[in-house]
Every structure is written in structure tokens, then in C-alpha cells.
VEXLOZA-611829 format. One record per residue: residue number from 1; residue in three letters; y, z, x of N, C-alpha, C, O in turn. Coordinates in Angstrom, 2 decimals. Atoms other than C-alpha are relative to their C-alpha. Example, Ala and Ser with C-alpha at 12.3 -4.5 7.8 and 13.67 -1.06 7.14 Angstrom:
# residues 2
REC  1  ala  -1.19  0.00  0.89  -4.50  7.80  12.30  1.20  0.00  0.90  1.18  0.66  1.94;
REC  2  ser  -1.19  -0.06  -0.82  -1.06  7.14  13.67  1.09  0.73  -0.77  2.20  0.90  -0.26;
//
This chain:
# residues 59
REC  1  unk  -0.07  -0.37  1.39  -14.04  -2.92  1.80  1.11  -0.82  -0.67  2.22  -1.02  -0.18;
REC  2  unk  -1.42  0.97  0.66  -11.93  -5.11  -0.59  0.62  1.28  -1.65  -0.05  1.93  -2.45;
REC  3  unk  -0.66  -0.83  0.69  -9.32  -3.17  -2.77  0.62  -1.67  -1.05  0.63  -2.85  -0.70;
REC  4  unk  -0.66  0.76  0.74  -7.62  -4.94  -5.85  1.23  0.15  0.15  1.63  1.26  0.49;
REC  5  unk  -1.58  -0.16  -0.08  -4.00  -5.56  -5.79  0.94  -0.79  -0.99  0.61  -1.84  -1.54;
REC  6  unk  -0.82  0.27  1.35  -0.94  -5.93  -8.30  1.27  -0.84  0.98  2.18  -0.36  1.65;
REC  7  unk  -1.70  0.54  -0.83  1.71  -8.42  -6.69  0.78  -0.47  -1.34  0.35  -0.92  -2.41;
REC  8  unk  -0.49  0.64  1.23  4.84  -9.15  -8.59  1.58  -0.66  0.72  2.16  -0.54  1.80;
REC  9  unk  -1.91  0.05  -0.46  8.51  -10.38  -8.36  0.48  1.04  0.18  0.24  1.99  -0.57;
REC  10  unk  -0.80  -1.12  0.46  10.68  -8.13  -7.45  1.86  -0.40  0.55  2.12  -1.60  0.59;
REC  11  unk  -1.15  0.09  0.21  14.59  -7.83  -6.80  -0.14  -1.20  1.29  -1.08  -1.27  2.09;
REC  12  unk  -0.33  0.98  -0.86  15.94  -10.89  -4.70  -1.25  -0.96  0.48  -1.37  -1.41  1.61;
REC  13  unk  1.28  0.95  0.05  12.82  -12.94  -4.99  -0.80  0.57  1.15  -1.04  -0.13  2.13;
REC  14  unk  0.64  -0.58  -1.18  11.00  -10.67  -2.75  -1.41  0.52  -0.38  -1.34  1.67  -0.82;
REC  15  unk  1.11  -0.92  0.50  7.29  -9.71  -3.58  -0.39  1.34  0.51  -0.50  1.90  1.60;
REC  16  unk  0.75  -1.10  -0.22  5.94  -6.93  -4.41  -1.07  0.86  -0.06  -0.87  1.19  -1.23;
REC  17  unk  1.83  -0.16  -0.21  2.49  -5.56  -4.08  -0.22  1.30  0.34  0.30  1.96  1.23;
REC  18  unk  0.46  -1.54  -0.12  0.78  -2.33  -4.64  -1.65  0.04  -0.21  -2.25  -0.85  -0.81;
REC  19  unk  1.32  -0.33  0.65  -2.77  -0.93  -4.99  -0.31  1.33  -0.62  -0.33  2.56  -0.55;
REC  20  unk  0.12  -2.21  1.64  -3.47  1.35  -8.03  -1.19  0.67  0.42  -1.19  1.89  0.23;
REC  21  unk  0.61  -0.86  -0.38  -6.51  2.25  -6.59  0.37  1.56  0.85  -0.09  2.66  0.58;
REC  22  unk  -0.27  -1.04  -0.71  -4.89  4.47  -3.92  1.44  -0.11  -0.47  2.23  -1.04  -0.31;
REC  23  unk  -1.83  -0.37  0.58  -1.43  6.10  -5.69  0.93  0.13  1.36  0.75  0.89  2.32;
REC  24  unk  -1.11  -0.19  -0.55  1.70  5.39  -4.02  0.04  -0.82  1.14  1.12  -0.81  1.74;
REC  25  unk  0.41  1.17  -0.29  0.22  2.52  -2.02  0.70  -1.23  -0.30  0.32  -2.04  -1.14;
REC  26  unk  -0.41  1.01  0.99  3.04  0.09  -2.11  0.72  -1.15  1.16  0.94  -0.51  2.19;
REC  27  unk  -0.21  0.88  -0.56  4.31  -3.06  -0.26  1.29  -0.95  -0.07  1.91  -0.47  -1.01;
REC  28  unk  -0.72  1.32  -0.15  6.84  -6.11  0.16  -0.34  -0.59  0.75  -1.13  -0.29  1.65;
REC  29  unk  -0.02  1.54  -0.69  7.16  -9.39  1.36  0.83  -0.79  -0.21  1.40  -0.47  -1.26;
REC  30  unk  -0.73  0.94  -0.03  9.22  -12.23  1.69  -0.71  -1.09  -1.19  -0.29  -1.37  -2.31;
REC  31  unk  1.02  0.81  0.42  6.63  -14.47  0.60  -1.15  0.71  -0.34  -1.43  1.82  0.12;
REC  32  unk  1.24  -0.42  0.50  3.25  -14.30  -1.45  -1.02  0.56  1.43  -1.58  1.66  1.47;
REC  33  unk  0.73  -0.72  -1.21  1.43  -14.19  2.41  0.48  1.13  0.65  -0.29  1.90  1.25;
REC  34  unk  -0.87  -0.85  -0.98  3.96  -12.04  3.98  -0.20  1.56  -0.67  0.04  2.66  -0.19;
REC  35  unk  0.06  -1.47  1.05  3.22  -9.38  1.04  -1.46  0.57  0.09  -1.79  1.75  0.06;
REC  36  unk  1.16  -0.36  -0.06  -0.29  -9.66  1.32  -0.44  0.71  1.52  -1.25  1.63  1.61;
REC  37  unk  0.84  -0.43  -0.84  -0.82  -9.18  4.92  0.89  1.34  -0.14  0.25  2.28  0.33;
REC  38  unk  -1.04  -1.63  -0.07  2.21  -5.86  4.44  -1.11  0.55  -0.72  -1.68  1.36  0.01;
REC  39  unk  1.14  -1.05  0.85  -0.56  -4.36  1.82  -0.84  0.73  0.53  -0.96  1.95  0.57;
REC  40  unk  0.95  -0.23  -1.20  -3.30  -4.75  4.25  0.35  1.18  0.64  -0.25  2.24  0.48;
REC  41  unk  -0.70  -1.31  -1.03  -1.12  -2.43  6.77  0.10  1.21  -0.74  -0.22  2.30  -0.28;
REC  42  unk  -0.33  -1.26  0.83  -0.20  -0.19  3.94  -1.20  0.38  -0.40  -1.30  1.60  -0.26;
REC  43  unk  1.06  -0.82  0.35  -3.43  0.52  2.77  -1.16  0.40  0.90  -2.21  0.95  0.56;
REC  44  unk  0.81  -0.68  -1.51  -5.03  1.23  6.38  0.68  1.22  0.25  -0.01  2.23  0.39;
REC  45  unk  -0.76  -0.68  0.33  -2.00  3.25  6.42  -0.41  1.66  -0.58  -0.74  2.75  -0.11;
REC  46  unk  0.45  -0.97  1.10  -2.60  5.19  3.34  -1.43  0.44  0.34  -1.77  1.62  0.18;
REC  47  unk  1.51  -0.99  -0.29  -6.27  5.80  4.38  -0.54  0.44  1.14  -1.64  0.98  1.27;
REC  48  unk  0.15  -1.01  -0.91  -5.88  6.91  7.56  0.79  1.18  -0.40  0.05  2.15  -0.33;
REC  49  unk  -0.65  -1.03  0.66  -3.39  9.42  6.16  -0.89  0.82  -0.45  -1.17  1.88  0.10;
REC  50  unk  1.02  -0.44  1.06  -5.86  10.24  3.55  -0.98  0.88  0.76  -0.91  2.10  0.67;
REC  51  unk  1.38  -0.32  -0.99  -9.08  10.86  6.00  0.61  0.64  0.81  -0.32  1.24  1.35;
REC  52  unk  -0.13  -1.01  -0.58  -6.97  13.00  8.14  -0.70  1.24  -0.36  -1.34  1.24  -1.41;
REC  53  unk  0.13  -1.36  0.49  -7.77  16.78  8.11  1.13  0.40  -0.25  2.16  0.36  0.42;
REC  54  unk  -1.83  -1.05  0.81  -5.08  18.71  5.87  -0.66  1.33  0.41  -1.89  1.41  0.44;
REC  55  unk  0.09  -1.08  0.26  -4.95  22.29  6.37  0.40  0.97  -0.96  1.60  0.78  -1.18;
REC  56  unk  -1.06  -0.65  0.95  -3.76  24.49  4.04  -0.06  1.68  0.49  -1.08  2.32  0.73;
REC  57  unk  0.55  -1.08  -0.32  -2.78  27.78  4.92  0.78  1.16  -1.30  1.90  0.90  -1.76;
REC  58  unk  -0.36  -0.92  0.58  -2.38  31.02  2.62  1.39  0.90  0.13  1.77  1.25  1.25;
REC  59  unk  -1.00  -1.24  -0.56  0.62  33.46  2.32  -0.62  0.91  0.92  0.03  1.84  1.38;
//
């Protein structure tokens, strides 16, 4: 599945890269590649998280 992604500058010339599709989905890198493949991780990450089972339980 291909997700869209927002890379930008960020402090100390370090990129940074998020995907708005999935909130809170967010990344660095050294470099433009180094950010992209961190995303990758983060948003396997984020959607195994996701696709877990949550429970919730009542008072």
C-alpha cells in the first residue's frame, strides 16, 4: 500500500517526515533517504499498533 508523506526541514538540518494519513505518524532523518526509509518503520509501526486488539474494560 503506498501512503503520502510530508517531509520538511527541521532543527539542525535534519529531516522531517510525517504521514497525515495516520495521526501522530512521525519521523527523522539525517538525510532525505535516511528519513524516508525511518517513515517506512514508523508507519508499519503505527499499523501494527493500530490492528492490534484494544480492550476496553468498564468500571
Amino acid at each position: 500500500m503506498k501512503y503520502k508523506v510530508v517531509i520538511s526541514k527541521g532543527e539542525d538540518d535534519w529531516y522531517v517526515v510525517e504521514c497525515p494519513f495516520i495521526p501522530g505518524c512521525v519521523s527523522q532523518g539525517k538525510n532525505f533517504e535516511e528519513a524516508l526509509e525511518n517513515i517506512k518503520d514508523a508507519i508499519q509501526g503505527c499499523l501494527t499498533v493500530s490492528n492490534e486488539k484494544i480492550e476496553i474494560k468498564g468500571e
